[in-house]
C-alpha positions in Angstrom: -31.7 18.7 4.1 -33.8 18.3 0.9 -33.9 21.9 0.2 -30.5 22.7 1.1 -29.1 20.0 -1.5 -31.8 21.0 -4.0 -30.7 25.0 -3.5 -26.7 23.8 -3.6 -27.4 22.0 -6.9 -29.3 25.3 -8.4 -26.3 27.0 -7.6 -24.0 24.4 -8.9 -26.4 24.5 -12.6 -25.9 28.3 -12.6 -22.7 28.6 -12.1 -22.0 25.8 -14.8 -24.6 27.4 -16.8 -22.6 30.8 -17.0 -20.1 29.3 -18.7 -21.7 27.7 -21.6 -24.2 31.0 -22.1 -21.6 33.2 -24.7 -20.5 35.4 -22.4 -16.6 36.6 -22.1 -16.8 36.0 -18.6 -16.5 33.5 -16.7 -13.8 32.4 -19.3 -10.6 29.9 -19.9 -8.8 31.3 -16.8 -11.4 31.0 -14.3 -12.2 27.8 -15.6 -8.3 26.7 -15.0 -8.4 28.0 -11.5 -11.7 26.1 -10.6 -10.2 23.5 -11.8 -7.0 23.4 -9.7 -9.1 24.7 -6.3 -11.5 21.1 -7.1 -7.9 19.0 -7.6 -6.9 21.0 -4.1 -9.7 20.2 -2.3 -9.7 16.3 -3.6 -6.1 16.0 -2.3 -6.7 17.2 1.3 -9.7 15.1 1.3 -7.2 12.3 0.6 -4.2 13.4 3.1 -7.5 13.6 5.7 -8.1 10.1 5.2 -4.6 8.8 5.4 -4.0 10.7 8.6 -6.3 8.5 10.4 -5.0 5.7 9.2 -2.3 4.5 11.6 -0.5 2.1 9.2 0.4 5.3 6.8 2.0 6.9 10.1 5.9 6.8 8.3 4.2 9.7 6.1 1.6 11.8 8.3 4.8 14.2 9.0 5.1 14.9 5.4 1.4 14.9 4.7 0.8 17.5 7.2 3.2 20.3 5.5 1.7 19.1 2.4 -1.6 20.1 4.0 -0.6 23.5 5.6 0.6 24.2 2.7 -2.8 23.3 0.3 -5.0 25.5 3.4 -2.9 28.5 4.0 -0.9 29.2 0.6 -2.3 27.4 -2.7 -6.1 27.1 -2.2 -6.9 30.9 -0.5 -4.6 32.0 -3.9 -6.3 29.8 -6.5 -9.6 31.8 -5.1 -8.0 35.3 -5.5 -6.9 34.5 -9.0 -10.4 32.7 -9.7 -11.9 36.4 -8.9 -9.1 38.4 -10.7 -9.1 36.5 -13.9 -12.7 37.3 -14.4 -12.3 41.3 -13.4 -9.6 41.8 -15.5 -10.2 39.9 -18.5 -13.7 42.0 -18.2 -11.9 45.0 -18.1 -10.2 44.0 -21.4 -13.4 42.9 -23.6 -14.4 46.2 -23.0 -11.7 48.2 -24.6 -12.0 45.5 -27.1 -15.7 45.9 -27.8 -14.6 49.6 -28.6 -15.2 50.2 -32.6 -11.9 52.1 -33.8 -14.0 54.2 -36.2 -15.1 55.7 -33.1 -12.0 56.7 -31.8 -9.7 59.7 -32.9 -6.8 59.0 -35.5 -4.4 61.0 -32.7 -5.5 58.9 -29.5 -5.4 55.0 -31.8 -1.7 54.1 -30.5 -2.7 54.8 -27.2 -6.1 53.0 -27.7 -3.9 49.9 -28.8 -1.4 50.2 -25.7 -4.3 50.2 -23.3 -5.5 47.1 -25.0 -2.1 45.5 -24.4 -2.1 46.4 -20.8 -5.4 45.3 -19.7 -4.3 41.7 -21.5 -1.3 41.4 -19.2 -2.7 40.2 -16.3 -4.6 38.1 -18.3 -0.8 36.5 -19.3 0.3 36.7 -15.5 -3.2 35.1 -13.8 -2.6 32.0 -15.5 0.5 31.9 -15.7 0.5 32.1 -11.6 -2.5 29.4 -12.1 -0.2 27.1 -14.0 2.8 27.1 -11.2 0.4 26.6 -8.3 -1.2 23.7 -10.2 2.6 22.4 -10.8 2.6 22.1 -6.9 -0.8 20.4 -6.8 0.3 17.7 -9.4 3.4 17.7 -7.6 1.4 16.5 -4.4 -1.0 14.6 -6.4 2.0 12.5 -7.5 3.3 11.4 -3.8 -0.6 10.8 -3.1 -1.3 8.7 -5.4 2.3 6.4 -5.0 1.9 6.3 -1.0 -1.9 7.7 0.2 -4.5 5.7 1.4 -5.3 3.0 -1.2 -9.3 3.5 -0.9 -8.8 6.7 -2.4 -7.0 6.7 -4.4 -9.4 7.5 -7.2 -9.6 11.0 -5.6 -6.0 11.0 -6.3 -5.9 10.2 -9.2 -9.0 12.3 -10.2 -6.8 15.9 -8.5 -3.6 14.5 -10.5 -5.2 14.8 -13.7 -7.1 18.1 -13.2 -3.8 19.8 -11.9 -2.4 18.4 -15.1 -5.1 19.5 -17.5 -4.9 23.2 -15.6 -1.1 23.4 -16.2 -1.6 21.9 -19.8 -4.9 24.8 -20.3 -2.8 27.4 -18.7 -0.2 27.3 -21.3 -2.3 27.5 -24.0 -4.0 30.6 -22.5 -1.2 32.4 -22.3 0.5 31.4 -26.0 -2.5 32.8 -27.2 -2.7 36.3 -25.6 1.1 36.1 -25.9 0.5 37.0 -29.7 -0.9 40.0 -29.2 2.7 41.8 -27.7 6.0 42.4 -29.8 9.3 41.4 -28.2 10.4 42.6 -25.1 12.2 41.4 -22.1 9.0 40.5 -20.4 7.8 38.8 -23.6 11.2 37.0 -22.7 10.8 36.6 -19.7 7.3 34.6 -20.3 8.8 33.1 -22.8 11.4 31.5 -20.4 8.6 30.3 -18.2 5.9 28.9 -20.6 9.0 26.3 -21.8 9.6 25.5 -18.6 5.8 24.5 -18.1 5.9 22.7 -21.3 8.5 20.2 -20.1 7.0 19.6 -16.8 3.6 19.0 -18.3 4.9 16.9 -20.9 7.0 14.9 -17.8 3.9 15.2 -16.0 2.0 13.8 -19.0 4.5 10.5 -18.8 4.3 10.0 -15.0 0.4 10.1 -15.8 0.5 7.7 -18.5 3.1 5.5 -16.3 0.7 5.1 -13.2 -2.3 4.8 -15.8 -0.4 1.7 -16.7 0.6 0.3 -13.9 -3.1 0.3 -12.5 -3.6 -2.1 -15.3 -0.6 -3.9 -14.4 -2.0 -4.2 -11.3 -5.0 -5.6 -12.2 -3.9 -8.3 -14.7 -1.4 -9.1 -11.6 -4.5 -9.8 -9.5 -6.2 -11.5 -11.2 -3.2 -13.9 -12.9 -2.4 -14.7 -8.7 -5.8 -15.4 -7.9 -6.2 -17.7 -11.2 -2.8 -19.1 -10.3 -3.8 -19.7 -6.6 -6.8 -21.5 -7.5 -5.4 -23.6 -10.4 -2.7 -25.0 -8.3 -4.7 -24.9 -4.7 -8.4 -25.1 -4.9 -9.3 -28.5 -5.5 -6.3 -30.3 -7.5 -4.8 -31.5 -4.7 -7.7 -33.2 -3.2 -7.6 -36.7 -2.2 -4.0 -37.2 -3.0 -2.1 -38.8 -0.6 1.0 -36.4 -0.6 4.0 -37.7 1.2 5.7 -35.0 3.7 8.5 -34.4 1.3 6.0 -33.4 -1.4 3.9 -31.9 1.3 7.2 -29.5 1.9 8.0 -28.9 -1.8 4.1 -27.7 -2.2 4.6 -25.2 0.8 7.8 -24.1 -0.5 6.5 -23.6 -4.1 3.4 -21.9 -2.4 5.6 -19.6 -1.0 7.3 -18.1 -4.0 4.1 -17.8 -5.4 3.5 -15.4 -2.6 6.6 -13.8 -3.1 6.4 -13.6 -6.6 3.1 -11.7 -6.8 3.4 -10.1 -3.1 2.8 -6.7 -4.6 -0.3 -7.5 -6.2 -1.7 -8.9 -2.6 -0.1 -6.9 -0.4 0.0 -3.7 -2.2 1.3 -0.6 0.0 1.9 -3.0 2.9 4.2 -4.9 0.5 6.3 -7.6 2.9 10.1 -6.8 2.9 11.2 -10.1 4.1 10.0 -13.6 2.7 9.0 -15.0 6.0 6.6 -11.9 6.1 4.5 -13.4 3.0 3.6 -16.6 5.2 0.1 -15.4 6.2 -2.5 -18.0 5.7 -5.3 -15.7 6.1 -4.3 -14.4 2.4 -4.0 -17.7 0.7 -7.9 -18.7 2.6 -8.7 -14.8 1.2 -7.7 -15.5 -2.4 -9.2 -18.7 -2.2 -12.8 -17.6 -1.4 -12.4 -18.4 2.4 -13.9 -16.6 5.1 -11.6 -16.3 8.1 -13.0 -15.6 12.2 -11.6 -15.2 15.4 -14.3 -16.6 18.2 -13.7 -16.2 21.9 -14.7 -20.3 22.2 -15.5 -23.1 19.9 -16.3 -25.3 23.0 -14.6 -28.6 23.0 -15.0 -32.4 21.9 -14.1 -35.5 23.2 -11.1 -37.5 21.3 -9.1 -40.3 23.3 -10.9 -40.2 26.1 -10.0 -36.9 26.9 -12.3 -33.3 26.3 -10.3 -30.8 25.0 -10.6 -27.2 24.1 -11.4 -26.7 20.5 -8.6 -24.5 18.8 -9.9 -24.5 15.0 -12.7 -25.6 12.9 -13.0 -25.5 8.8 -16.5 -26.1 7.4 -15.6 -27.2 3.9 -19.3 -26.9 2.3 -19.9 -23.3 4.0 -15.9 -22.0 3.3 -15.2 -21.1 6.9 -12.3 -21.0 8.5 -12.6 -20.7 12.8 -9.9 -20.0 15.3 -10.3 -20.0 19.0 -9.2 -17.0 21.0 -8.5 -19.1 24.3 -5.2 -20.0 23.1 -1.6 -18.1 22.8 -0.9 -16.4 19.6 1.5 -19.1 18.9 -1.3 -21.4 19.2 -3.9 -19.6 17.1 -0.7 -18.9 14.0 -0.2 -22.8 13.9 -3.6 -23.9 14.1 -4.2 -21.5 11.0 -2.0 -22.9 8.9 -2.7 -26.4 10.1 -6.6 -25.7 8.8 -5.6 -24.2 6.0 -3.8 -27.5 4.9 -7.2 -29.4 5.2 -8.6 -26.5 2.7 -5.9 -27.0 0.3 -5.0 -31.2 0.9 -8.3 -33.0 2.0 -12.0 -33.5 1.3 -14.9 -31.7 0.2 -18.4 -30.8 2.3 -16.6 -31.8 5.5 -16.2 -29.6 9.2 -12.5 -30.6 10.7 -12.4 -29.9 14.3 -8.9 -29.8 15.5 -7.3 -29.4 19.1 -4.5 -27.1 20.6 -1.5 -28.0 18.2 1.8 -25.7 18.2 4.0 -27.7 16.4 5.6 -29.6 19.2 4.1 -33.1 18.8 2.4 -35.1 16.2 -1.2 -36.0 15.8 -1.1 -39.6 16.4 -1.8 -42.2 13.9 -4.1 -40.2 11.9 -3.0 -39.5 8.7 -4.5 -36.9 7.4 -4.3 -34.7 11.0 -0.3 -36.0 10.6 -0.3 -34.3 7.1 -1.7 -31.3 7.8 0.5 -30.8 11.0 3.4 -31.3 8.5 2.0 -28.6 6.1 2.0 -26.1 9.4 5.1 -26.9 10.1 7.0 -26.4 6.7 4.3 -22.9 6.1 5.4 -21.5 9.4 9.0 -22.7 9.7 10.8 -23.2 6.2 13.7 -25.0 5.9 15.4 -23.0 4.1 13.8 -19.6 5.5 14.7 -21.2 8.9 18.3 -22.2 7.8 18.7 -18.4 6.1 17.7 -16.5 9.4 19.8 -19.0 11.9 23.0 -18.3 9.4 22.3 -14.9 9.8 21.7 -14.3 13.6 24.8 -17.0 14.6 26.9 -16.4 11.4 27.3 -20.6 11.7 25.9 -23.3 9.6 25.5 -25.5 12.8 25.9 -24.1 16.1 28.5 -26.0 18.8 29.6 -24.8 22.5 32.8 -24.0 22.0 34.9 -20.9 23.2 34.0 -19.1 20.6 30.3 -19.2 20.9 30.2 -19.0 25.0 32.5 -15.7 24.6 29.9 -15.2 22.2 27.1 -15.6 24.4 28.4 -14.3 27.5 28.4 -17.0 29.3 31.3 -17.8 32.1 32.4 -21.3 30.3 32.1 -23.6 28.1 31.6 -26.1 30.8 28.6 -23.9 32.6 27.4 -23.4 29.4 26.4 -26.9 28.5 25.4 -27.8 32.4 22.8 -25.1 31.7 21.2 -25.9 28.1 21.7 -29.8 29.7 21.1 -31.8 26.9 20.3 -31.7 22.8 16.4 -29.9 23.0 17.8 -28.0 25.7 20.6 -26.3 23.6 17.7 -25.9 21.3 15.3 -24.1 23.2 18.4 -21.5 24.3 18.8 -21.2 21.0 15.3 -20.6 19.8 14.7 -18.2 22.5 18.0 -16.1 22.3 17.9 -12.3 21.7 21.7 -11.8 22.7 24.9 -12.9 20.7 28.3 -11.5 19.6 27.3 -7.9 21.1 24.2 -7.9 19.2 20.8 -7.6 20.0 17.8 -8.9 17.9 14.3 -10.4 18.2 15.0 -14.3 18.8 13.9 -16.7 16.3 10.7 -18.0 17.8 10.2 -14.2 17.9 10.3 -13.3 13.9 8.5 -16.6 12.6 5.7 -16.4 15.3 6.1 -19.3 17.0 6.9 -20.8 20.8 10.2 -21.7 21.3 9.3 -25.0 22.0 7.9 -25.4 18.1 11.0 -23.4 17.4 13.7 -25.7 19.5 11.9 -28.8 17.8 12.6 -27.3 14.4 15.7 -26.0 15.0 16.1 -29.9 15.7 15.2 -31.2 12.8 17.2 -29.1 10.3 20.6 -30.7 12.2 21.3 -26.8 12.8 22.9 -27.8 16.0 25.2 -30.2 17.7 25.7 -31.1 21.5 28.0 -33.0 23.3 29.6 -33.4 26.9 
């Protein structure tokens, strides 16, 4: 493997070499179409990568023509014209190494002609260069926007060397251009030498525009992460929040994550605010480690051995969840350790229980708090109020004639012999995926939780009312 490397590299020097040794060939033009077959094969090393990505599926359709298209059409050109450039440009020096003295008075406009001739594909070769690396930057463009993030260097890398080819290209030909007097295929060139200009001077912007808004980026990320641990590292410690300002710190946490979601989530940028409530980011930014175990055994509290559903180790920054229990389980557990990382001491392992949301924990207060914090993170008020308004089209929801047409139900009076009572009407309510000839995921559904946690909070927010 040694060797081979070692003989690729002395192939690599000489071939580098040749250009820097005088000589007329290898020249600009083969130069320009090395340069857009390297930006080629950086951009199907990128579309390779995104294909086998499964969360860029929405574009592996496109990124497949775009593909075919780089294999079959641009890339086996680019190496025809690589070849041609240098054969006729060769051609050319020749009749231009010819000394006029030498040749007869009678035969020197035909002398010149020939010149002129031999220069034209030396117009059309990069000129042909310049379009195909149009199509590359083109590509480069989308790729760099929507590819696979870890490359996006490559990207980046083929965007500017299809840039710098167009950009080469039509310097190339301006120059051998000055050689011909006006015709219509002087014209002609003409024509399409502007109309490279103001792409690559478009092209030039987009560049500059994308250049920027990497740095953007990166002043985003690291304002968030400055912002996320002013406001949630330690300041908060040993204050003995009440719930209300326990809720206005998780609603104020939230925006946060709204406001900079495409800084943290970058192409998987959430759509819907309830989609930013993902503790695993905020224990991320805040130099957390988060694992899933299969068990975390269990310890004894009242009396009673339970299973143990989450741990956070304070001095080692750790963060544990438990696999034995529902996905419901494991999302409010999260959040309910993630409120001992934010609210309560330092160099201390909390070892918490099962807890969904559906009950308090007792008289201890900061187990109380931090059951509080998992309830406002995973169920906001006014997230939960905006999503119930807009799946019942009602503030507060009533049996009435209306809403058991609504919900298909025979009447009003089976309708409330089946819910039964208050939580009852709540659970239906939580759980429903039917209503007004619509179909939808049910509330419980879209923030992640049972519908028991669900009912209780649907409760809580007055959002319904029941009565015989």
């Amino acid at each position: 493997m040694e060797e081979q490397e070692k003989y690729l590299s002395q192939i690599l020097g000489s071939f580098l070499d040749s250009y820097g040794a005088g000589r007329e060939v290898p020249g600009a033009g083969t130069a320009a179409a090395n340069g857009a077959m390297i930006a080629a094969k950086l951009l199907r090393t990128v579309i390779t990568r995104t294909l086998d990505k499964n969360n860029y599926s929405h574009i592996h359709s496109e990124l497949r023509e775009i593909k075919k298209d780089i294999d079959f059409r641009i890339y086996p050109r680019l190496k025809s014209l690589f070849q041609e450039d240098s054969d006729k440009f060769r051609i050319h020096m020749r009749l231009r190494r010819v000394k006029r003295q030498n040749i007869k008075k009678e035969r020197l406009p035909r002398f010149e002609q020939l010149k002129c001739e031999t220069l034209i594909p030396c117009v059309e070769i990069p000129l042909e260069i310049a379009q195909l690396s149009k199509d590359l930057s083109d590509y480069a463009l989308y790729l760099v926007d929507y590819g696979f993030v870890a490359v996006r260097g490559d990207s980046t890398v083929a965007l500017n060397h299809s840039a710098s080819v167009v950009g080469g290209c039509i310097g190339i030909v301006n120059l051998n251009m000055l050689y011909y007097d006006s015709s219509d295929w002087t014209m002609s060139v003409k024509r399409e030498v502007v109309e490279l200009m103001e792409y690559h001077e478009q092209l030039n912007k987009k560049i500059i525009k994308r250049q920027k808004g990497q740095l953007d980026e990166l002043d985003w990320k690291e304002k968030y992460k400055s912002e996320f641990i002013e406001k949630y590292g330690n300041s908060l410690i040993g204050k003995n929040l009440s719930f209300g300002e326990i809720e206005d710190l998780v609603y104020e946490m939230q925006r946060t994550l709204w406001r900079f979601k495409k800084a943290i989530w970058k192409n998987k940028t959430p759509t819907k605010p309830f989609q930013v409530l993902d503790p695993k980011k905020i224990l991320e930014i805040l130099g957390y480690r988060f694992e899933k175990r299969e068990s975390l055994g269990s310890f004894r509290i009242g009396g009673k051995e339970v299973e143990t559903a989450g741990v956070t180790d304070k001095t080692n920054k750790i963060v544990v969840i438990s696999e034995k229990h529902p996905y419901q389980v494991q999302r409010f557990t999260l959040s309910h350790e993630l409120a001992h990382v934010i609210m309560h001491g330092d160099n201390v392992i909390y070892r918490d229980g099962p807890i969904n949301g559906t009950f308090s924990s007792g008289g201890n207060i900061i187990e109380r708090q931090a059951d509080k914090f998992a309830t406002y993170f995973t169920m906001p008020s006014k997230l939960v109020k905006s999503e119930f308004k807009k799946t019942f089209g009602v503030d507060v929801m009533k049996i009435n004639e209306e809403t058991t047409f609504a919900f298909n139900m025979d009447s009003t009076d089976s309708f409330r012999n089946q819910v039964r009572d208050l939580i009852g009407f709540s659970k239906f309510l939580a759980s429903a995926e039917f209503y007004d000839r619509r179909s939808f995921d049910s509330l419980a559904t879209r923030f992640g939780m049972s519908e028991s946690a669900m009912a209780i909070r649907l409760k809580e927010l007055n959002l319904l009312e029941f009565q015989f």
